[in-house]
C-alpha positions in Angstrom: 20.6 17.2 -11.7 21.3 13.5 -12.6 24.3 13.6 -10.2 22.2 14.9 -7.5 20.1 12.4 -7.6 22.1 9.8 -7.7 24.0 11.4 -4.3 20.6 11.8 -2.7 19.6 8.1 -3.5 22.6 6.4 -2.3 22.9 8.4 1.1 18.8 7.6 1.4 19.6 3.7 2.9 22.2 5.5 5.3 20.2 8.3 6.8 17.5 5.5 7.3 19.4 3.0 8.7 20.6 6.1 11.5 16.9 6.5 12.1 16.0 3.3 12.7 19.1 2.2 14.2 18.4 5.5 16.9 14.5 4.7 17.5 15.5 0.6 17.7 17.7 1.2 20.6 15.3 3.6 21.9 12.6 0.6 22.0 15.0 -1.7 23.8 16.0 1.1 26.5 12.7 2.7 27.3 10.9 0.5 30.2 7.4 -0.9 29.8 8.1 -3.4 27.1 6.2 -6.3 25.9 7.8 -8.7 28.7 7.2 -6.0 31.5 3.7 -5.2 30.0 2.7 -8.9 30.4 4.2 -9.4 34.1 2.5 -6.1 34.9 -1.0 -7.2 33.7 -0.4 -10.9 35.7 0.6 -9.0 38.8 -2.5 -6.8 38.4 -4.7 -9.4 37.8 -3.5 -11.4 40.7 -4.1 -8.7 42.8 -7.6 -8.3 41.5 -8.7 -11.8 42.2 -8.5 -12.8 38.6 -8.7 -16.3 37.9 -6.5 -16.5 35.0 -3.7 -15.0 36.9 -4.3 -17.2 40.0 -1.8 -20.4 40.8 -3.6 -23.4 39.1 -5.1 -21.0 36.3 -3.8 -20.0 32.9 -0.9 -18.3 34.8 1.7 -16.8 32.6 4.2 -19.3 32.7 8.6 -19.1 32.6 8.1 -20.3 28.3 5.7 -17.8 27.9 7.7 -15.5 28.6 10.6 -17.1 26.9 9.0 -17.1 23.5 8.1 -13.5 23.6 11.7 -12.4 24.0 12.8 -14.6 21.2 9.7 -12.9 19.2 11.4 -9.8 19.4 15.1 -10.7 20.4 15.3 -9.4 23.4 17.7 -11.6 24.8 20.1 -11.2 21.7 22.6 -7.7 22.2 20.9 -4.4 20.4 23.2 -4.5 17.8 23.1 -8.0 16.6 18.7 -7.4 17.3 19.1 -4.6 14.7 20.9 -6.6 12.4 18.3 -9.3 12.5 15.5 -6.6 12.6 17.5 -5.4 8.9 17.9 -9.1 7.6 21.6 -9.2 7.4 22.3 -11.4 10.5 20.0 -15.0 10.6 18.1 -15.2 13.5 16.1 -18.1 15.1 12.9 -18.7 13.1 11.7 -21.8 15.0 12.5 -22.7 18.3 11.6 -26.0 19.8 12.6 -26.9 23.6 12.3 -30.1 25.9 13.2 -30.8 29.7 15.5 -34.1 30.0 14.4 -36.6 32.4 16.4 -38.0 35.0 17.6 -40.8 32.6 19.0 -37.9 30.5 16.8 -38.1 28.0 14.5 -35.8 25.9 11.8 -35.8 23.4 11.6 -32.4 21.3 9.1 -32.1 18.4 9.8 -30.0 15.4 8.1 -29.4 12.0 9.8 -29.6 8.7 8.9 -26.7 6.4 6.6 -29.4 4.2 4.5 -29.4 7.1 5.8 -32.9 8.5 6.1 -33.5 12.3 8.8 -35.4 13.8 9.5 -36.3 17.5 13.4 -36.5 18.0 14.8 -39.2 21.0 17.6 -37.1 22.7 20.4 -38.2 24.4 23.0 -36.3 26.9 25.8 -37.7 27.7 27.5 -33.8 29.6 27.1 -31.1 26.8 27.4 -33.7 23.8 24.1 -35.2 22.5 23.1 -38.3 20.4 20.1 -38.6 18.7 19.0 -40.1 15.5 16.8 -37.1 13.0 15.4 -37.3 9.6 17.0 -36.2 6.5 15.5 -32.9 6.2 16.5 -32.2 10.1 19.9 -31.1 8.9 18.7 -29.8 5.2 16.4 -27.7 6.0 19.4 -25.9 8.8 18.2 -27.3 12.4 20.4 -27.5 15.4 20.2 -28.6 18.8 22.3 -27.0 21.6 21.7 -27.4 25.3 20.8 -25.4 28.4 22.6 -25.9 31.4 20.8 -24.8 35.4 22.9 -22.5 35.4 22.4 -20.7 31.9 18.5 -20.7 32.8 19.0 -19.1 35.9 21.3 -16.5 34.1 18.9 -15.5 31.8 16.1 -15.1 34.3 18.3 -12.9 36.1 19.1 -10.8 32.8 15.5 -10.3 32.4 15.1 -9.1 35.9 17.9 -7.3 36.4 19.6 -9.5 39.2 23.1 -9.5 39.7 24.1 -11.7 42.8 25.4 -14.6 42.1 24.4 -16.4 45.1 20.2 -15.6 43.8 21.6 -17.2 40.3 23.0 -20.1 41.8 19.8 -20.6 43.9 17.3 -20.0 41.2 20.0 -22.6 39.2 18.5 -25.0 41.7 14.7 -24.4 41.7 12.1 -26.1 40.3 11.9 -24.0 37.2 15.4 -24.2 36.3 17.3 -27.6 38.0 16.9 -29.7 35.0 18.9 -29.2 31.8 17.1 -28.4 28.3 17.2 -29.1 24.9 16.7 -26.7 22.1 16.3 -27.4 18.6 16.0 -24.3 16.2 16.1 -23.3 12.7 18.1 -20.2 12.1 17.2 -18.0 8.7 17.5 -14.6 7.2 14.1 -13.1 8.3 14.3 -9.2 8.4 13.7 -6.0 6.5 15.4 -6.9 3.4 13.5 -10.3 3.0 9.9 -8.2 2.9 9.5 -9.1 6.7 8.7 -6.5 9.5 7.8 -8.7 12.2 4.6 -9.8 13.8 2.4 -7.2 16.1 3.0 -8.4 19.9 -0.3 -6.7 20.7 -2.7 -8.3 18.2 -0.4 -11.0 16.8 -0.8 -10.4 13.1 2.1 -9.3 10.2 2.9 -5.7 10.6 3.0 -5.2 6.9 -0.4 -6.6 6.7 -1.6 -4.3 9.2 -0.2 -1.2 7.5 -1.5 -2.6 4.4 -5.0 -2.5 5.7 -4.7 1.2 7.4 -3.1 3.1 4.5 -5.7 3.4 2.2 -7.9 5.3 4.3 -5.1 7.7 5.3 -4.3 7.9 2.0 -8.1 8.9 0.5 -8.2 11.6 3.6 -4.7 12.9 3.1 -5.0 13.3 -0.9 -8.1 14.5 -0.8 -7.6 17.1 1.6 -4.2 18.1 -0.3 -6.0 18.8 -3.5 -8.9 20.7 -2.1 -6.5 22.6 0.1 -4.0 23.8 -2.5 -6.8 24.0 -5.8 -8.4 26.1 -3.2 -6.0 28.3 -1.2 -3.2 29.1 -4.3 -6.0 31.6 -6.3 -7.3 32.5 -3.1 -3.8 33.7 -2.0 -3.2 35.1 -5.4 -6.9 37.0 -5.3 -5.9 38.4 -1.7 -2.3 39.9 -2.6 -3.8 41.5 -6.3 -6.8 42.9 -3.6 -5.1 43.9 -1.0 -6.6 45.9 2.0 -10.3 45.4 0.1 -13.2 44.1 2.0 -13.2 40.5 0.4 -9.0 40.6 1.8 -10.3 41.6 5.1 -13.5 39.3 5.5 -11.7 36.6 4.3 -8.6 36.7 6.3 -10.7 36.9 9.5 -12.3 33.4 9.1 -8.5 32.4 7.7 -7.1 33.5 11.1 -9.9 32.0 13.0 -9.6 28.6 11.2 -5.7 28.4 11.9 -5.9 29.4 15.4 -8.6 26.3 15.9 -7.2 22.6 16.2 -8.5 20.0 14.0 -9.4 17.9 16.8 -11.4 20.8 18.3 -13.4 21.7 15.8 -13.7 18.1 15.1 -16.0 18.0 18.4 -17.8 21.0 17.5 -19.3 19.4 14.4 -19.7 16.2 15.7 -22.3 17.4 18.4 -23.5 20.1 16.8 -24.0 18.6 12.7 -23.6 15.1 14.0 -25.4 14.7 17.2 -28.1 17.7 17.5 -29.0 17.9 14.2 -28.4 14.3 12.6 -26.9 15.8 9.6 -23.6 13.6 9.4 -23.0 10.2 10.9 -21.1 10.6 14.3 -18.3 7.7 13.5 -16.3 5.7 11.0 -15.6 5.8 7.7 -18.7 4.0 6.2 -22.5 2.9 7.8 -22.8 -0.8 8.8 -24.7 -2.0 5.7 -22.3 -0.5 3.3 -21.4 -3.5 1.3 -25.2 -4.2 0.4 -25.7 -0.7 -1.0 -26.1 0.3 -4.4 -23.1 2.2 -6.3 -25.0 5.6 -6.1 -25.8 4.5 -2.1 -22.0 3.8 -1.7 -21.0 7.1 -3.0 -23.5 9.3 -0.8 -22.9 7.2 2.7 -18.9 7.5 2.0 -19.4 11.5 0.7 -21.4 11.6 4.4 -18.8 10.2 6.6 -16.0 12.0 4.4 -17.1 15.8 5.0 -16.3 16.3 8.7 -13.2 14.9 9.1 -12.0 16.3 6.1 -13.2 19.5 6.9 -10.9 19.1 10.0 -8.1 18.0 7.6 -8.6 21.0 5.4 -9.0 23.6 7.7 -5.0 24.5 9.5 -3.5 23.3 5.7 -5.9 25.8 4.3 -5.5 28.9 5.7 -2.0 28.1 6.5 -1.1 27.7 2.0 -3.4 31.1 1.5 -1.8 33.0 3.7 1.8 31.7 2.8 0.6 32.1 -1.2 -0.8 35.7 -0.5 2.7 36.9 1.3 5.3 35.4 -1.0 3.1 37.1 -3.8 2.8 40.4 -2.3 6.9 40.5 -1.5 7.5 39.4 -4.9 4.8 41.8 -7.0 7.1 44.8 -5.1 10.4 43.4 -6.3 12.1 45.3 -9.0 11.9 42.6 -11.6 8.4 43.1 -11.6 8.5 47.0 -11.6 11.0 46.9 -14.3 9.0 44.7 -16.8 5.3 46.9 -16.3 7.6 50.2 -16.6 8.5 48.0 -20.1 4.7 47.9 -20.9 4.1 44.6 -19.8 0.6 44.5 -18.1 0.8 44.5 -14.4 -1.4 41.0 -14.3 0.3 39.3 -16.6 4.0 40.6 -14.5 2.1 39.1 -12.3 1.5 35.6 -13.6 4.3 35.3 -15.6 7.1 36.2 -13.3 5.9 36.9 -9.3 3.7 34.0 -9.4 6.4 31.3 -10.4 8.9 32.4 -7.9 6.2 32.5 -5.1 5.2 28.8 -5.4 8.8 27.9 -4.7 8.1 27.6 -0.5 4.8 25.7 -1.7 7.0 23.2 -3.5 9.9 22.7 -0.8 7.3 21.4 1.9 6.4 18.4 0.0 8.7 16.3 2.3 6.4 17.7 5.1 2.9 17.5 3.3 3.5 14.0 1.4 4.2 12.1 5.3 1.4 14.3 6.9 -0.7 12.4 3.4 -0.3 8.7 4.8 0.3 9.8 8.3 -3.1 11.4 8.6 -4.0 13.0 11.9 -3.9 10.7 15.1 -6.5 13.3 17.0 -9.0 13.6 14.0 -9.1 10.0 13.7 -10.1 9.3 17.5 -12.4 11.9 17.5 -14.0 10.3 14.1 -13.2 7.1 15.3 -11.4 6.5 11.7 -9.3 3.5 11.7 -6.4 4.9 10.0 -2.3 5.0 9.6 -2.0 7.7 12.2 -4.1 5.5 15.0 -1.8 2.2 14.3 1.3 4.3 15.0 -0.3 5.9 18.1 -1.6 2.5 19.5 1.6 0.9 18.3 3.7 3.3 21.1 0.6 2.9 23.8 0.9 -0.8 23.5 5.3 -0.5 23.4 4.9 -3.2 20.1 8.4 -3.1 19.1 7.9 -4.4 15.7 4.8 -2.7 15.2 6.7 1.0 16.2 9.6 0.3 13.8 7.2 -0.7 10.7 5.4 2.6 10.8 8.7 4.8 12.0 10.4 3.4 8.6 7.3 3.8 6.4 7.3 7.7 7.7 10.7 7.8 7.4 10.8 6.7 3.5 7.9 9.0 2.9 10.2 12.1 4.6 13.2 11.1 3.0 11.9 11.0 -0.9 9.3 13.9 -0.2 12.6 16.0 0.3 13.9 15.0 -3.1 11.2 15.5 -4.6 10.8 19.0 -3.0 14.4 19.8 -4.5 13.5 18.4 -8.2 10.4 20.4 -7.6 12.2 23.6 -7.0 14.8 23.0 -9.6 12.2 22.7 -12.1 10.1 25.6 -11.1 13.0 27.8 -10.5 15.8 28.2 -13.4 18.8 29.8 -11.2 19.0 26.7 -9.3 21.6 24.2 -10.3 22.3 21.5 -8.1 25.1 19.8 -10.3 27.2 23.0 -9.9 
């Protein structure tokens, strides 16, 4: 078993890295992104009259849209991105860039990582540069390079797709691009493996933060409704199989049907007009009332227990009747096995066969969908929580796709993955343990 482990462990960063290497080029191929997004809303906006789209307004300028692509390395190759993304490639941390006058000559502010402004005098002199910088300029790692007309215009026609060189060479010689740049930066190892995930485009705040803040509530749902649903449903399925075909069986797996054959979402909806709305018996939204924080601890406890029993109802309900069910039929196909036949012809008492030998080999399927159950626990259920309104993990992923927030997508895809990955193992351990013929190290 130790060996197993060990072989499961090590090929865990690899299988992750394919995921996230697969869904990161995904992000860059898939249109709509954050750059196309915000060109899209100034176009729309424009059209609509809107003043901040309008010439003289808060137009979205050329730098605008410079910075977000550095944001997210857009302009960098998806390789080298993904590298960055992973922290094993340094990428630019700080940017600063200037226009040179006709005299050749720029000013470009930076910020030493004390918190110290400095305004650097640049001079060009073709593509090599003079300029006199403090002595944490070159400690702390900054450069300088320069941008030609020319390499302006080229990356204005990456972004747009534009090919023709005679549109490069005339864009080279428009206003936005005709004068040469300087660009100081600050390159550093900023990625995955430095604790880093990237700032959300969309509301502009750390991603790990942001999952930080969401998990909790996922969590508190999805362990809660994992513990009522199995305490519940495993002696339920055990009660079935031993009373087969009696009237409790057939009562009670006519509401199980019904409540697997109805969505979580729907039903959702049902009790939200029905307990919520008509008869005011649960609040309609969220996860706790307005004036929660000034309650008292016996206040807390009630409002939260109020807010908790409908959308955990909808949690409960498919994982419910799906375990009973599953519980009932591994137990009847195991009580008609020979082992079990054998050991009551023996003298052993048909319950305790039962218990002691059907019963263990029928929670094994139980046991290897932990992978399955333990994401589903922080991943929550995206449909449930917009019905509810329940700020939780499974709306941040949904909004982080909506919204194409690149950084945002891969934080949550790599938490879901990590969650996948070691519920596996821990579905394997689980059915070594529980069953003895099973011996991984051989």
């Amino acid at each position: 078993m130790r060996k197993y482990i060990i072989r499961r462990l090590l090929l865990m960063p690899i299988t992750l890295i394919g995921i996230t290497f697969l869904v990161f080029c995904l992000t860059r191929m898939v249109p709509g992104g954050p750059v196309e997004r915000l060109l899209q809303e100034q176009a729309i906006g424009a059209l609509a009259g809107d003043k901040s789209a309008a010439p003289g307004g808060m137009m979205v300028g050329e730098a605008d849209i410079e910075r977000l692509e550095e944001l997210f390395n857009l302009q960098e190759p998806v390789w080298l991105a993904y590298l960055q993304w992973l922290g094993v490639r340094r990428r630019e941390v700080e940017i600063s860039k200037a226009e040179f006058d006709d005299k050749d000559t720029a000013e470009v502010t930076i910020s030493s990582l004390s918190g110290h402004s400095a305004v650097i005098e640049v001079f060009r002199e073709g593509n090599s540069l003079q300029y006199l910088a403090e002595p944490w300029f070159e400690k702390e790692g900054w450069r300088m390079r320069v941008e030609s007309p020319l390499q302006r215009a080229q990356r204005w026609a990456k972004r747009h797709g534009i090919t023709d060189s005679s549109t490069i060479a005339e864009r080279a010689k428009s206003p936005a691009c005709s004068r040469w740049r300087i660009v100081a930066y600050r390159k550093a190892f900023d990625g995955l493996l430095q604790g880093s995930l990237g700032r959300s485009y969309k509301y502009n705040e750390p991603v790990g933060g942001m999952m930080l803040s969401r998990l909790p509530v996922s969590l508190y749902f999805g362990i809660l409704g994992v513990i009522i649903a199995y305490t519940v449903s495993i002696p339920l399925g055990v009660y079935k199989a031993l009373s087969h075909n009696s009237l409790f069986d057939s009562v009670s797996s006519l509401f199980i049907f019904v409540g697997y054959a109805v969505p979580g979402f729907a039903l959702g909806a049902v009790l939200l007009v029905y307990l919520g709305a008509r008869l005011e018996w649960f609040p309609l939204y969220g996860l706790t009332s307005p004036e929660f924080s000034g309650m008292s601890w016996g206040d807390k406890v009630k409002d939260l227990a109020s807010h908790t029993f409908l959308p955990l109802s909808c949690y409960v309900i498919s994982a419910f009747a799906m375990i009973t069910m599953m519980m009932k039929n591994n137990l009847m196909g195991h009580m008609a096995a020979d082992y079990v036949r054998t050991a009551v012809a023996k003298g052993v008492p048909f319950r305790k066969a039962v218990w002691r030998h059907a019963f263990r080999n029928s929670v094994i399927p139980l046991a290897s969908s932990l992978g399955t159950t333990l994401c589903g626990v922080v991943a929550g259920s995206l449909l449930i929580e917009r019905v509810f309104d329940i700020q939780g993990f499974g709306m941040l992923g949904f909004q982080a796709l909506m919204d194409k927030d690149y950084s945002l997508i891969m934080g949550t895809l790599l938490l879901s993955s990590v969650l996948i990955v070691v519920g596996n193992l821990l579905s394997d351990i689980l059915v070594a343990v529980i069953d003895p013929r099973i011996r991984f190290d051989s």
